[in-house]
C-alpha positions as a printed Julia matrix, in Angstrom:
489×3 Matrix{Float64}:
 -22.98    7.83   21.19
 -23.06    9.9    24.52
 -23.54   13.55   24.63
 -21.54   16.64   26.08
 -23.92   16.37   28.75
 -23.75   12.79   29.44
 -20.13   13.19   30.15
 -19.64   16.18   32.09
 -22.89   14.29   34.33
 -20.34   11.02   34.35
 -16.62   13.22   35.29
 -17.96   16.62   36.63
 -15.23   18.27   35.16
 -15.75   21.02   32.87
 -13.12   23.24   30.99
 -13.58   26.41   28.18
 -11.63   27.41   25.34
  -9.47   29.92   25.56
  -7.66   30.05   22.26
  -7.86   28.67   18.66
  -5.08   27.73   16.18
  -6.27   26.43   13.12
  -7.37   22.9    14.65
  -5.57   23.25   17.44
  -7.45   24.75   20.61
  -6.38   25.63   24.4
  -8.48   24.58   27.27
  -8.35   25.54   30.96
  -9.68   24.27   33.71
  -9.86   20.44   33.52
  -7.68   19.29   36.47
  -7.64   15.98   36.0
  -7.58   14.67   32.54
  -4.65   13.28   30.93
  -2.46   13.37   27.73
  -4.28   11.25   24.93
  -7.68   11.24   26.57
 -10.6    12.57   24.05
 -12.87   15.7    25.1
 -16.15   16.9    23.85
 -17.31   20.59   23.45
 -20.86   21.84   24.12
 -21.33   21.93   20.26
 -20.15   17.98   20.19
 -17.03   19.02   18.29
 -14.45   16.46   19.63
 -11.15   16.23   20.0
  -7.95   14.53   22.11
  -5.64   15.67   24.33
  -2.0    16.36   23.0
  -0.15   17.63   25.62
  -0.63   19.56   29.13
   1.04   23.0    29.96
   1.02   24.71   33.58
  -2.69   25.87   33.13
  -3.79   25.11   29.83
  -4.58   21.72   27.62
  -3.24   21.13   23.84
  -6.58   19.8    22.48
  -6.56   18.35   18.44
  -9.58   18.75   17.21
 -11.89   16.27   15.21
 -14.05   18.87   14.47
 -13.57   22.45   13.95
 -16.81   23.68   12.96
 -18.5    26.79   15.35
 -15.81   26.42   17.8
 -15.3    29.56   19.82
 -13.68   31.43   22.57
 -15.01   30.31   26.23
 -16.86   27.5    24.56
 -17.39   24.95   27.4
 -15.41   21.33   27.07
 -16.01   18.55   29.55
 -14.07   15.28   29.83
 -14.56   11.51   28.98
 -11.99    9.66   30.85
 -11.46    7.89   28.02
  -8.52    7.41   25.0
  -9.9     8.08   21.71
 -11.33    4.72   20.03
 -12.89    3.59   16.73
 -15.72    0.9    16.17
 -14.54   -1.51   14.27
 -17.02   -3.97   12.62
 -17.42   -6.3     9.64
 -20.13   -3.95    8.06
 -16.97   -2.09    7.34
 -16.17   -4.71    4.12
 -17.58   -2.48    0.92
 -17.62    0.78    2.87
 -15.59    4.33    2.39
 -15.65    5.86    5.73
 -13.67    9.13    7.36
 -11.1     7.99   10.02
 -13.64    8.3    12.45
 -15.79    5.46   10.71
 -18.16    7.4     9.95
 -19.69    6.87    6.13
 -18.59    8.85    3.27
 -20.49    6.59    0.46
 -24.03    7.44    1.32
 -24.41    3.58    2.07
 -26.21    4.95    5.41
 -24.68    3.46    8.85
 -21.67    0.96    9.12
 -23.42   -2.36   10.62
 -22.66   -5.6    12.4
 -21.42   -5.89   15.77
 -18.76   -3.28   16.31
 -15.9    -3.44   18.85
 -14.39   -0.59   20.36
 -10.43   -0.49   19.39
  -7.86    1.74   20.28
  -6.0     3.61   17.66
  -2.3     2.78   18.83
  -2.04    0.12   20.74
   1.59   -1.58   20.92
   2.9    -4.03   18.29
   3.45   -7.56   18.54
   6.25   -8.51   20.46
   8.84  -10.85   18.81
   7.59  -13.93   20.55
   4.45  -13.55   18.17
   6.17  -13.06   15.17
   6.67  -15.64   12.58
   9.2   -15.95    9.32
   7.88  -14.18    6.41
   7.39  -17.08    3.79
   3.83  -17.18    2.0
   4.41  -15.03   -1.05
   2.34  -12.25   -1.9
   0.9   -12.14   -5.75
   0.54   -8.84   -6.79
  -0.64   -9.84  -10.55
   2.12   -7.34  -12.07
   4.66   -9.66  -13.33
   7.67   -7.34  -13.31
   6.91   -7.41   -9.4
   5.84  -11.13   -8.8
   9.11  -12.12  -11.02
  12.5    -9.78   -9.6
  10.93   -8.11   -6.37
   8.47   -9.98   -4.99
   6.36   -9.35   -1.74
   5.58  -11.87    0.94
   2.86  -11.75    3.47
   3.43   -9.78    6.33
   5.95   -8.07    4.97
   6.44   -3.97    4.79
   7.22   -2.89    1.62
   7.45    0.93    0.43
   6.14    2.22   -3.14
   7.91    5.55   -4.22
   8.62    7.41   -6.8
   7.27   10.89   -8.62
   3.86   11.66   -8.57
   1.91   10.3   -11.73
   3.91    7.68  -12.47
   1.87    4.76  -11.92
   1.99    4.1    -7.84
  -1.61    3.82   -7.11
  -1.7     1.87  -10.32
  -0.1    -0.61   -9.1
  -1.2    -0.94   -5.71
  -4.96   -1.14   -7.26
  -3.9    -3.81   -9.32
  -1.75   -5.63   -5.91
  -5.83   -4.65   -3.98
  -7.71   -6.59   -6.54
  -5.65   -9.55   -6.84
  -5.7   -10.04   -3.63
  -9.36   -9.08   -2.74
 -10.23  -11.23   -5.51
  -7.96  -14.24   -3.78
 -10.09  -13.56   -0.27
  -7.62  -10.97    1.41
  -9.09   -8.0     3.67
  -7.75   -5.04    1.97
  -7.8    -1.49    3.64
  -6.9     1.57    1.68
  -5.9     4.27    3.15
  -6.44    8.18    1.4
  -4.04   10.46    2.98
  -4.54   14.11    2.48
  -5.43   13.43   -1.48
  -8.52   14.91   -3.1
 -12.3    13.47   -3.38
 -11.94   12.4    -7.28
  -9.35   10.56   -6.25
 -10.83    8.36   -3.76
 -13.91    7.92   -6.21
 -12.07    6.59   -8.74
 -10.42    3.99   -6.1
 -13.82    3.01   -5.41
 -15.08    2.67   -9.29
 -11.98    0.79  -10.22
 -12.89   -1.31   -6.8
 -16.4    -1.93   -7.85
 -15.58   -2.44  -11.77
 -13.06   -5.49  -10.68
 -16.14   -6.69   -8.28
 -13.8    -6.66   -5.23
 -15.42   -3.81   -3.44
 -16.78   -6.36   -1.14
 -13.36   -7.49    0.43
 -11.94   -3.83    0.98
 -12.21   -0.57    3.41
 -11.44    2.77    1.87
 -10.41    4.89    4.56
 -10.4     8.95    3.34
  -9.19   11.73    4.98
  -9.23   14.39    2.28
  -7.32   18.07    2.05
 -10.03   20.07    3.07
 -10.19   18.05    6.44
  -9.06   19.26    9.71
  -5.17   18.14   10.07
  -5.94   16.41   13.0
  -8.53   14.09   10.34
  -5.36   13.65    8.07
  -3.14   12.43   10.89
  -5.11   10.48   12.55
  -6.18    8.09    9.17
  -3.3     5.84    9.04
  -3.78    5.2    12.28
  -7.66    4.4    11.85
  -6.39    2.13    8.47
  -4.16   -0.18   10.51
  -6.46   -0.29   13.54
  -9.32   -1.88   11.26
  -6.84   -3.98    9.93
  -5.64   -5.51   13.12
  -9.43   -5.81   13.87
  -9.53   -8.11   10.44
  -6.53   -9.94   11.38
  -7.81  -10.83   14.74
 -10.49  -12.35   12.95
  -8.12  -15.16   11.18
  -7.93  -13.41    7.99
  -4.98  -11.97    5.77
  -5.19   -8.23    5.2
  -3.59   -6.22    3.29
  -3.16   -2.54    4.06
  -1.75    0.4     1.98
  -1.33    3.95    2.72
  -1.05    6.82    0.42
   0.71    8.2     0.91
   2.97    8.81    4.11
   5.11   11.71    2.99
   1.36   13.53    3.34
   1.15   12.01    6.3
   4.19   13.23    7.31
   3.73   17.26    6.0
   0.26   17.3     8.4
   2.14   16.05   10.97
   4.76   18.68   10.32
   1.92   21.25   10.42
   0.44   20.18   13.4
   4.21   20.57   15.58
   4.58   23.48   14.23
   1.73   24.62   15.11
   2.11   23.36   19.13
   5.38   24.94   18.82
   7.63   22.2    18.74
  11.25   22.85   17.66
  11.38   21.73   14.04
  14.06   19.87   12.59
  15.48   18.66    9.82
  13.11   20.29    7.24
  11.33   21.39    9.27
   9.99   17.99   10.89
   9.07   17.41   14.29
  12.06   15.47   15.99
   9.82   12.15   16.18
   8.72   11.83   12.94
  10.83    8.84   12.62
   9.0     7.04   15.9
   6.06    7.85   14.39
   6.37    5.91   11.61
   8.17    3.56   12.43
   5.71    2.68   15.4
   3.01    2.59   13.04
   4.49    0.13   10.61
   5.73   -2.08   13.33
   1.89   -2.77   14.28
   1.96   -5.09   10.2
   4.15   -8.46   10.23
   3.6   -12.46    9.89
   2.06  -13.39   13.64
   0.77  -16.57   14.95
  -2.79  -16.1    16.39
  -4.13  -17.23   19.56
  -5.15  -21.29   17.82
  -1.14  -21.61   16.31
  -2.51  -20.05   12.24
  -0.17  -17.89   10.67
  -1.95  -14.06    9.83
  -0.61  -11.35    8.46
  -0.31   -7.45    8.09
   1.16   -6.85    4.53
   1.57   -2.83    4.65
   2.12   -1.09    1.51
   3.63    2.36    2.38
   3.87    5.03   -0.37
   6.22    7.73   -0.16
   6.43   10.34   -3.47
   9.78   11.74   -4.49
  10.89   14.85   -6.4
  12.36   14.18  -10.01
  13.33   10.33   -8.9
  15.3    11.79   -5.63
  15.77    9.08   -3.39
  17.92   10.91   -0.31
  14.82   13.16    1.18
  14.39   13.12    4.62
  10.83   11.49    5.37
  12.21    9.24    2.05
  14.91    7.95    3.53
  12.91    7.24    6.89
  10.83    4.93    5.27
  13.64    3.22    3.21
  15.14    2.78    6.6
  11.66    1.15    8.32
  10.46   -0.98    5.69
  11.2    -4.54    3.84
  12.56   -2.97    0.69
  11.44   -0.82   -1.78
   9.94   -0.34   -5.18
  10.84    2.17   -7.03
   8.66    4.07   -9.53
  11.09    5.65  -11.69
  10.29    8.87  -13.97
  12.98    7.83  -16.38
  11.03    4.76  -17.19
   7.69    6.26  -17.71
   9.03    8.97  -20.16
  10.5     6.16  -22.26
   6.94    4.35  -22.23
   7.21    1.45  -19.71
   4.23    0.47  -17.84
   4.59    0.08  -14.9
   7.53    1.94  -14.73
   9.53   -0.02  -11.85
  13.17    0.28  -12.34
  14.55   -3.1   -10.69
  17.91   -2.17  -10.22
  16.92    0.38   -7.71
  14.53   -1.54   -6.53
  14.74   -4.14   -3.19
  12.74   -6.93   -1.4
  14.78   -7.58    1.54
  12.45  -10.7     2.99
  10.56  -11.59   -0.49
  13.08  -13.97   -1.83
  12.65  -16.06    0.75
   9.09  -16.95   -0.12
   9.57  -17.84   -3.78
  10.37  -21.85   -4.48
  13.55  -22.76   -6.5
  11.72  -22.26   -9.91
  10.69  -18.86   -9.45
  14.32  -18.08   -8.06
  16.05  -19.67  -11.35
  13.63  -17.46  -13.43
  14.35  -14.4   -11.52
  18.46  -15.0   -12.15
  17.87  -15.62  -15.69
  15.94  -12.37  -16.31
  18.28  -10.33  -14.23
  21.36  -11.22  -15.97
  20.02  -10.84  -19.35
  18.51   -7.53  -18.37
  21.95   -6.6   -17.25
  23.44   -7.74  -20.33
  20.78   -5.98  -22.01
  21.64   -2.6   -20.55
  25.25   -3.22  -21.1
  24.76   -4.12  -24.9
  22.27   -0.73  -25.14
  25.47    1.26  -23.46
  27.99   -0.07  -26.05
  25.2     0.88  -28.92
  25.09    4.19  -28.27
  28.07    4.61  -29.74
  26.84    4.06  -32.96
  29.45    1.27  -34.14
  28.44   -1.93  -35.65
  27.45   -4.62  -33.69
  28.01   -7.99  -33.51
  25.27  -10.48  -34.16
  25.69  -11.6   -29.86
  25.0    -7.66  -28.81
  21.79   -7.53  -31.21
  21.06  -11.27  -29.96
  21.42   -8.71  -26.55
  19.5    -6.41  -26.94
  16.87   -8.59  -28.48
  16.5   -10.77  -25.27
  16.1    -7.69  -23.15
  13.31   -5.97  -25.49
  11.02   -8.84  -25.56
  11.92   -9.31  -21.57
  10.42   -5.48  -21.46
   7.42   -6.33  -23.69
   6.12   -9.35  -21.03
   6.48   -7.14  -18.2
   4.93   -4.04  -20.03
   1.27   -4.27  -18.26
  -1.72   -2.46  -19.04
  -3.46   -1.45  -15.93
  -6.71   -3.12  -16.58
  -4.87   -6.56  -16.58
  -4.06   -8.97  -13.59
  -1.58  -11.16  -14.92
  -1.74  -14.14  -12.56
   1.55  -16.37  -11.66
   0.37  -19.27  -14.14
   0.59  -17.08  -17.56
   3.6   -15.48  -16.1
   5.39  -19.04  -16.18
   3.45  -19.42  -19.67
   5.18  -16.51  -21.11
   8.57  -16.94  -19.45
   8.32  -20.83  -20.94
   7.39  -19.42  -24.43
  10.48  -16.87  -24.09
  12.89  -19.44  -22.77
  11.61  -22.52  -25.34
  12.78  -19.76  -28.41
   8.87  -19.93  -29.11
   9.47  -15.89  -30.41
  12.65  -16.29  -31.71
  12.93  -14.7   -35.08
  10.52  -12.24  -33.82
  10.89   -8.8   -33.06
   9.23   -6.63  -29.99
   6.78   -5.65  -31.69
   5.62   -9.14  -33.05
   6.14  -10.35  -29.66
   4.1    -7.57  -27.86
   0.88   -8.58  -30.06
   1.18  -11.99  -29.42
   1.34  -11.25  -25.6
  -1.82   -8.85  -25.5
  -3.25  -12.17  -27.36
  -2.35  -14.25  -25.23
  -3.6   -12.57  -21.79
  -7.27  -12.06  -23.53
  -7.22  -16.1   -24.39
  -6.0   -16.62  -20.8
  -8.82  -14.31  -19.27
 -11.4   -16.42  -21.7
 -10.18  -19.74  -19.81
  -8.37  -21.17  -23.06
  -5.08  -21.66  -21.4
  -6.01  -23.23  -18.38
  -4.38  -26.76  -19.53
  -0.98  -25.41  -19.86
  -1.53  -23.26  -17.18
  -2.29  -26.51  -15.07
   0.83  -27.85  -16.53
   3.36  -24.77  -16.01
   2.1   -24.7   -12.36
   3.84  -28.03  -11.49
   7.17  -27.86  -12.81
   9.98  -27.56  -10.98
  13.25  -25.97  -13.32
  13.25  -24.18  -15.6
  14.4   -26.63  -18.08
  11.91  -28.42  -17.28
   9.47  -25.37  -17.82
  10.94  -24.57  -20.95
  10.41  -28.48  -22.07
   6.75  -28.34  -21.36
   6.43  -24.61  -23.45
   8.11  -26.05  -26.08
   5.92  -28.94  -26.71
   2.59  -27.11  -25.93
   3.65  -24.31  -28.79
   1.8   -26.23  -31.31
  -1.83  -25.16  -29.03
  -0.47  -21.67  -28.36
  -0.29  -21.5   -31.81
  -3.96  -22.72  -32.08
  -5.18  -20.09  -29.66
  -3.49  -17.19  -30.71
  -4.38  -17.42  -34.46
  -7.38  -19.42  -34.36
């Protein structure tokens, strides 16, 4: 990496500090450089050019240690870059790629990428219709995901978001996906526990953890989303399917706020900078479904998060991202006080483009479960009441418990599309009728340990190619004999 020295020997143009802010700093006397462009101190600290007044430059800093008044700065003639390589896969790096995991240097050939370049134009773009398995049935069954598609994860904090998407990053890593997770503004335990959970799942290998923690500079928080979907592209370039998640933005979007306010912007709504919304918007834009250079389909799939206040869904940066994105799932706090893991409430909850990937089975199932859910909440409505119900209600509300038992997920289990349509077959053939929730919710734990043992591959096999649901429910209904077998054997 060149020196100070080696660039103020390469432009001859030398400035000094003149004042600090926090991680913002003012330099004079550099005549020719230009917004964007990155500078170097005598110290090495670097940083990039924000914007130019009459005699002064608006310099974010990188680094912010021993800076000081009438420190010299010289300039690169050059836009701020990473080095992307595929000694990346397995690593935790800061979003200037350098290593945070004590793994010692990033290796392989590395490629020098800028950190916002524009998005594919439309002529690149293809249909979004390769669905996305997340391994979280709820999810896979009444909003699912497709490949290249944008699709934001809010709700409160601690109810289950990063959960989830850990559960969506090793189903996929395991399935041969590039995954890239990005830390934004959250604390070190945090990203060490991404990493253990990672490792534990043995999918470290396929992923990137990108951290930019809250002790860093601003600037080092800002920057990281960008870093996240620059590696990304660098992946996708490659051929490969990558998945990318950032959590979460409405961090991203307070150290953005801090850093306008700072420059002296004019704040507003909240507070925010005026652009906020190009901002992100620009940044998701760069994920999406493109053809590649040989005709292949490769995708983008980003995975904003965005955290809300007691289940509000109207605040500002919220409603930004509902706006930008593919739909929405919503983490609701309701549902995790009553219990339900994950706690997705799928009325308020949208895929926009997700639909569209999912074959005619998997659409029949997902109308089926929807309108008994809604009869469901209907029937609990009318029983609050406290009158006596008819035998149809409890035949209701009995439906819509067990329907909340399969999708109740621990988060150490992957629940792949094939016991999904084993447990949807079972529900649908009667195979637990007579049973109550909790019957059924011990038979269900049983069953995902037999699957993860390998003893339901052969109805698994079978499940995977029907094409109703009748038909789906036929097979369940004459494989409950073996279910039987393996759950009480």
């Amino acid at each position: 990496m060149k020196t100070y020295e080696d660039y103020l020997k390469e432009t001859g143009e030398v400035g000094s500090i003149q004042s600090i802010v926090h991680s913002i700093v003012y330099v004079s006397g550099l005549p020719g450089v230009r917004p964007k462009e990155m500078v170097v101190a005598e110290g090495g600290q670097r940083g990039i050019v924000q914007a130019l007044e009459r005699e002064t430059a608006e310099v974010l800093m990188l680094d912010t240690h021993d800076l000081v008044s009438n420190l010299n700065v010289a300039r690169t003639n050059e836009t701020f870059t990473i080095l992307a390589s595929e000694g990346l896969l397995g690593r935790v790096v800061d979003p200037l790629v350098r290593p945070l995991d004590g793994g010692g240097p990033v290796r392989g050939e590395k490629q020098s990428l800028s950190i916002e370049p524009p998005a594919p134009g439309i002529g690149m773009r293809s249909r979004v219709d390769r669905p996305l398995e997340t391994g979280v049935s709820i999810v896979d069954v009444l909003i699912p995901i497709g490949y290249g598609q944008r699709e934001l994860i809010i709700g409160d904090k601690k109810t289950g978001k990063t959960t989830f998407l850990l559960q969506t990053i090793a189903n996929q890593a395991a399935a041969g996906v590039i995954c890239v997770y990005v830390s934004v503004g959250k604390r070190q335990d945090d990203v060490k526990n991404v990493e253990s959970y990672l490792r534990a799942k043995n999918v470290l290998g396929n992923c990137v953890l990108i951290a930019a923690g809250a002790s860093d500079p601003a600037t080092m928080v800002y920057l990281s989303p960008y870093t996240g979907m620059t590696i990304a592209e660098y992946f996708r370039a490659s051929g490969r399917n990558v998945l990318v998640v950032f959590d979460d933005l409405t961090n991203h979007a307070k150290y953005y706020r801090e850093i306008s306010l700072l420059l002296s912007r004019s704040p507003g709504r909240s507070s925010y900078p005026g652009d906020i919304f190009h901002v992100h918007a620009a940044l998701l834009e760069r994920a999406g479904n493109i053809k590649n250079s040989t005709g292949k389909n490769v995708s983008i799939t980003a995975l904003p998060v965005a955290e809300t206040l007691e289940g509000d869904l109207t605040g500002y940066i919220q409603t930004n991202l509902m706006a930008i994105t593919d739909g929405h799932i919503f983490f609701d706090i309701n549902e995790f006080r009553k219990g339900s893991r994950p706690a997705i409430n799928p009325a308020l909850s949208v895929s926009r483009v997700g639909n569209q990937t999912k074959d005619a089975l998997d659409r029949e199932i997902a109308r089926i479960v929807q309108e008994d859910l809604a009869r469901f909440q209907r029937s609990l409505d009318i029983a609050r009441f406290g009158v006596e119900l008819p035998d149809k209600t409890r035949a209701e509300i009995e439906v819509g418990e067990k329907i909340g038992v399969i999708f109740n997920q621990d988060a150490n289990n992957i629940i792949p599309r094939s016991l999904q349509l084993v447990l949807f077959g079972l529900l649908l053939s009667g195979f637990w009728s007579g049973k109550n929730a909790g019957l059924v919710k011990v038979d269900v734990i049983k069953l995902i340990q037999k699957q993860q043992k390998g003893l339901l591959d052969t109805l698994e096999k079978q499940v995977l190619v029907v094409k109703s649901v009748a038909e789906l429910a036929s097979t369940a209904k004459s494989s409950q004999k073996k279910v039987m077998e393996a759950l009480y054997a």
